[in-house]
C-alpha positions as a printed NumPy array, in Angstrom:
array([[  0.   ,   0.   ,   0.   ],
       [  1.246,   3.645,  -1.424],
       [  0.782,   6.189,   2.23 ],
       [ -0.748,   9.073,   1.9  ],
       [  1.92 ,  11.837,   1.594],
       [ -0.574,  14.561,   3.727],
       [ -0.142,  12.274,   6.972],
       [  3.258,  13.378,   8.783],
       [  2.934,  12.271,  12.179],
       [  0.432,   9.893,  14.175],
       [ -0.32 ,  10.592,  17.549],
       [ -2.101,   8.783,  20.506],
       [ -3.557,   8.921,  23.613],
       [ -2.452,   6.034,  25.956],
       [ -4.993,   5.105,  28.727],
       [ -8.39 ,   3.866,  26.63 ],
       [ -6.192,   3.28 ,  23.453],
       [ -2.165,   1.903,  24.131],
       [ -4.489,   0.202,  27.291],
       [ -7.339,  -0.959,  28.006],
       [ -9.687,   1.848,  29.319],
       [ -9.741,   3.115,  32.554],
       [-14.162,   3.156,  33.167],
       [-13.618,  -0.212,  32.698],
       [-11.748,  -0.726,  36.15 ],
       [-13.784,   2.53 ,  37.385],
       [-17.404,  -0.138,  36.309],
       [-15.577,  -2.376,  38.267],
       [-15.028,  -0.413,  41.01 ],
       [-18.546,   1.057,  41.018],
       [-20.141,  -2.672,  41.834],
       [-17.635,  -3.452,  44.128],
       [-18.911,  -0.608,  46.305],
       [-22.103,  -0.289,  45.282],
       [-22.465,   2.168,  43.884],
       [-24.433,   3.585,  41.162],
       [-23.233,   2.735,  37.63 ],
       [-20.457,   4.947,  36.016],
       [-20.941,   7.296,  38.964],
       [-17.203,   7.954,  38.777],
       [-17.665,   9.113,  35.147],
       [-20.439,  11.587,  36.107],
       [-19.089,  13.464,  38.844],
       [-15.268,  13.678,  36.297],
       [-17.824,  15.231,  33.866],
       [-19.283,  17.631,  36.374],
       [-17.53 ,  20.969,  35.87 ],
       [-15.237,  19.296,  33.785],
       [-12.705,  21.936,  33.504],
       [-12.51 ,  23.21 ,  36.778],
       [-13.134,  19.956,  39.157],
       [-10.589,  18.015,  41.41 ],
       [ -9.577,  15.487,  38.525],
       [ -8.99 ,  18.253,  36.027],
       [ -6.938,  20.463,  38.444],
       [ -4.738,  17.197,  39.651],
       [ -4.338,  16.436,  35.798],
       [ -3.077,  20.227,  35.724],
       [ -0.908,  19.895,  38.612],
       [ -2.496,  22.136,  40.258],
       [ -3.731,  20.789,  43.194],
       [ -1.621,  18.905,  45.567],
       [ -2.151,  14.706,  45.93 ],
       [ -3.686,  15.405,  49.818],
       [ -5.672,  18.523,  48.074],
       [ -7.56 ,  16.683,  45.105],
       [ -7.548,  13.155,  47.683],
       [ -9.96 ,  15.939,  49.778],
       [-11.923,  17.843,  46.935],
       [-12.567,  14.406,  45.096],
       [-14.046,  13.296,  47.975],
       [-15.746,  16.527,  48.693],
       [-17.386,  16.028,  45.087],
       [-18.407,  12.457,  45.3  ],
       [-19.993,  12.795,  48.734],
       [-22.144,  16.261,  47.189],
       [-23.215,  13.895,  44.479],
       [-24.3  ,  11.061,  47.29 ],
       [-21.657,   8.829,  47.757],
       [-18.54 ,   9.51 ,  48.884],
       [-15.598,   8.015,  47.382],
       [-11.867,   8.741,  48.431],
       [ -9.648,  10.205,  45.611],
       [ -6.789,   8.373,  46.468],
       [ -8.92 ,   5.382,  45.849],
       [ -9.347,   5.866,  42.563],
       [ -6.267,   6.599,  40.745],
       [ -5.023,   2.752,  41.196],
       [ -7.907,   2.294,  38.387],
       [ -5.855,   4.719,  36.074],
       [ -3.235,   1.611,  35.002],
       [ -5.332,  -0.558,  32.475],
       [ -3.454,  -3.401,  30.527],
       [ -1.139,  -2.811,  27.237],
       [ -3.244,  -3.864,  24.081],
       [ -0.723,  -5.145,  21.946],
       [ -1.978,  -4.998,  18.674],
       [ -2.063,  -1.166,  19.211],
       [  1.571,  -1.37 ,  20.57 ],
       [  2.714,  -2.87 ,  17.093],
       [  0.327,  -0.596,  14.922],
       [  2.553,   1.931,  17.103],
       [  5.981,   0.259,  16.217],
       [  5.048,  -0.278,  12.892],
       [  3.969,   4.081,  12.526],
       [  7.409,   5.071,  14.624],
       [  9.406,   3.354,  11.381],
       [  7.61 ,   6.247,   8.935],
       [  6.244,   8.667,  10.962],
       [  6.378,  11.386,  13.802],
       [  4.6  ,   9.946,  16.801],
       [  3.19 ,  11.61 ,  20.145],
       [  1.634,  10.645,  23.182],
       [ -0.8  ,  12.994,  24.262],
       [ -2.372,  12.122,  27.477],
       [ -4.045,  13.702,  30.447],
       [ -2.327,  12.12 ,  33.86 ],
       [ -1.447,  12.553,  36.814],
       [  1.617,  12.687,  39.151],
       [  1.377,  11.409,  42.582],
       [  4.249,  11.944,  45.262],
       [  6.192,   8.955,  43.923],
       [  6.572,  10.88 ,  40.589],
       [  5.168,   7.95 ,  38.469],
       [  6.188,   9.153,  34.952],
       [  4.523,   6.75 ,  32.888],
       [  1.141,   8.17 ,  31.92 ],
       [ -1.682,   6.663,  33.644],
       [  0.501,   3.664,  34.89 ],
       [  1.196,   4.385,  38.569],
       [  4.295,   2.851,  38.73 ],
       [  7.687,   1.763,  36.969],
       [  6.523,  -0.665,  33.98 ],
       [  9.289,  -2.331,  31.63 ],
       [  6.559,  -3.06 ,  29.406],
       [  5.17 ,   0.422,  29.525],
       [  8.392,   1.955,  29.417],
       [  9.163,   0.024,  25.959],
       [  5.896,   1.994,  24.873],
       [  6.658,   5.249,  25.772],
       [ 10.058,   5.094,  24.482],
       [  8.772,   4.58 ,  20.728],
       [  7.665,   8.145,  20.715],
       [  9.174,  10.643,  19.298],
       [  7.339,  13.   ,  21.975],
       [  4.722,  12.439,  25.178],
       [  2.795,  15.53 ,  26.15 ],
       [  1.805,  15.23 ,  29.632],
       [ -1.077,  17.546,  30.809],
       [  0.507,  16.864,  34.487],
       [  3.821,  18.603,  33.097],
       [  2.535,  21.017,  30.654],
       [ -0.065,  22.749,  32.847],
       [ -2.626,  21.705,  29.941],
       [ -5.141,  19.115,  29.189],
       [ -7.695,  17.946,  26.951],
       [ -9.716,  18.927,  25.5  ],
       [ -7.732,  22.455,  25.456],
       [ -7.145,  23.341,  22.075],
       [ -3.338,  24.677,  23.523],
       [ -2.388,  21.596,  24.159],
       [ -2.638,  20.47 ,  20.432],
       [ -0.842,  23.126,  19.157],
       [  2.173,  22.662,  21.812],
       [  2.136,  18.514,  20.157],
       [  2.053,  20.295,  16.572],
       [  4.687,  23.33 ,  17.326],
       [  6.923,  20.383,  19.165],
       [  6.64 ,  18.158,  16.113],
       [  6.82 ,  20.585,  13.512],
       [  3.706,  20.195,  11.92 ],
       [  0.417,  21.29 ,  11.159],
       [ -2.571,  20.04 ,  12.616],
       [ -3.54 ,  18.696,   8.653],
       [ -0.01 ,  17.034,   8.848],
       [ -1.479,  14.329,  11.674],
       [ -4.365,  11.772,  12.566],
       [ -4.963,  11.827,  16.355],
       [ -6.726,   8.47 ,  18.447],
       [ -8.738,   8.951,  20.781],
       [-11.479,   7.063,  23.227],
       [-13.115,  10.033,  24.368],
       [-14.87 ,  11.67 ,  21.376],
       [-14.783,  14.958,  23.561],
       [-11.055,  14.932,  22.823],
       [-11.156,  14.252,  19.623],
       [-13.389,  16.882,  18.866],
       [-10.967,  20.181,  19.009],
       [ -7.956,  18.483,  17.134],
       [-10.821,  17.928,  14.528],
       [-11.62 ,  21.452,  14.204],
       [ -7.82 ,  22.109,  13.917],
       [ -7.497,  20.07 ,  10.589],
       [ -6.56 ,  16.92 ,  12.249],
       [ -7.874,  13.385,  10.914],
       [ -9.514,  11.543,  13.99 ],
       [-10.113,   7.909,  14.936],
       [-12.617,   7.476,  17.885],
       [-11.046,   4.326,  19.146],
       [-14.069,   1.837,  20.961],
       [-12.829,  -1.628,  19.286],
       [ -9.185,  -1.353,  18.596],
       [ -9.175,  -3.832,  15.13 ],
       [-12.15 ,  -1.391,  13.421],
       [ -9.465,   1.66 ,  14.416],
       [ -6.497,   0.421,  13.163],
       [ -8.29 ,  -0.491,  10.064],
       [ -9.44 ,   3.42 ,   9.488],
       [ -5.655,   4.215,  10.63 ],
       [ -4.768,   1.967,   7.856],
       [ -6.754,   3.595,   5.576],
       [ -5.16 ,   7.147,   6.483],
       [ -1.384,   5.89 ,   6.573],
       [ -1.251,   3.385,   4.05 ],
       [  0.356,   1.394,   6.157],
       [ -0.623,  -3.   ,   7.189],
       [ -0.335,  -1.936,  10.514],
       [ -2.087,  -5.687,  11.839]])
């Protein structure tokens, strides 16, 4: 297959694409301790900008501050729900077809991580992983960059944050094709002139990021 001489770079999120998603364990978690079904989801969607989750992700807030507001929110919404008890959930398992779609894009293209995380006092500084991982290490060392909204001060779906992946890379926003779980990120890298995947199954998005690169990337 000829690629497509437009795409210059692919980039990825990690948690919900490079892993397995995160509401997964957060379902999990949810009938565990009874609680109401993707409870966690709703009150991370409440004031989604501004919350505890969204400040942490910033690095705002301290790990004792957004353990205290997280709970604060969760218990306003009826059930309170530590934060530190939640961001165990964050570390979902490699996929690793979508590791060697990854490989296989590194050999011909620019590549980026571009995730929203968190850093605890241990410094994790894998994305989402809460902890040293070989295996996630490996990953994260195939990019060419990882954009951390825990570093940056930024997070999705801030347009900003795009734009310091594209001035980093030295591209344009048409130069790339962005994955994504969470069609709310996907969204503003859309507007910019990036090509999108909304990844639910990861074999029917690697087929449309087939289709973009012209790459066999399964």
């Amino acid at each position: 297959m000829g690629r497509p001489s437009v795409i210059k770079a692919v980039l990825w999120d990690f948690g919900g694409v490079l892993t397995t998603s995160p509401f997964e364990a957060f379902n999990r978690f949810e009938r565990r301790h009874n609680l109401p079904e993707n409870f966690l989801r709703r009150v991370n969607a409440t004031n989604p900008d501004n919350n505890a989750w969204a400040r942490f992700e910033r690095s705002e807030i301290t790990l004792q501050e957004f353990d205290r507001q997280f709970e604060e929110e969760t218990r306003r919404a009826g059930y309170p729900v530590q934060g530190m008890s939640v961001l165990p959930l964050l570390s979902g398992e490699l996929r690793p077809q979508m590791v060697e779609a990854l490989r296989r894009c590194s050999l011909h293209f620019r590549t980026a991580c571009l995730t929203n995380n968190v850093r605890t006092e241990k410094d994790a500084k894998t994305p989402q992983s809460g902890g040293e991982n070989r295996a996630v290490q490996e990953v994260m060392a195939l990019f060419d960059l990882v954009l951390e909204s825990s570093k940056v001060g930024l997070r999705k779906p801030d347009p900003r944050f795009y734009e310091m992946a594209c001035t980093l890379l030295e591209i344009t926003p048409g130069d790339a094709v962005y994955l994504d779980d969470l069609g709310i990120n996907l969204k503003p890298a859309r507007a910019m002139g990036m090509a999108t995947i909304k990844v639910t199954q990861p074999g029917a998005a690697l087929r449309q990021l087939e289709d973009l690169v012209g790459l066999e990337l399964t």
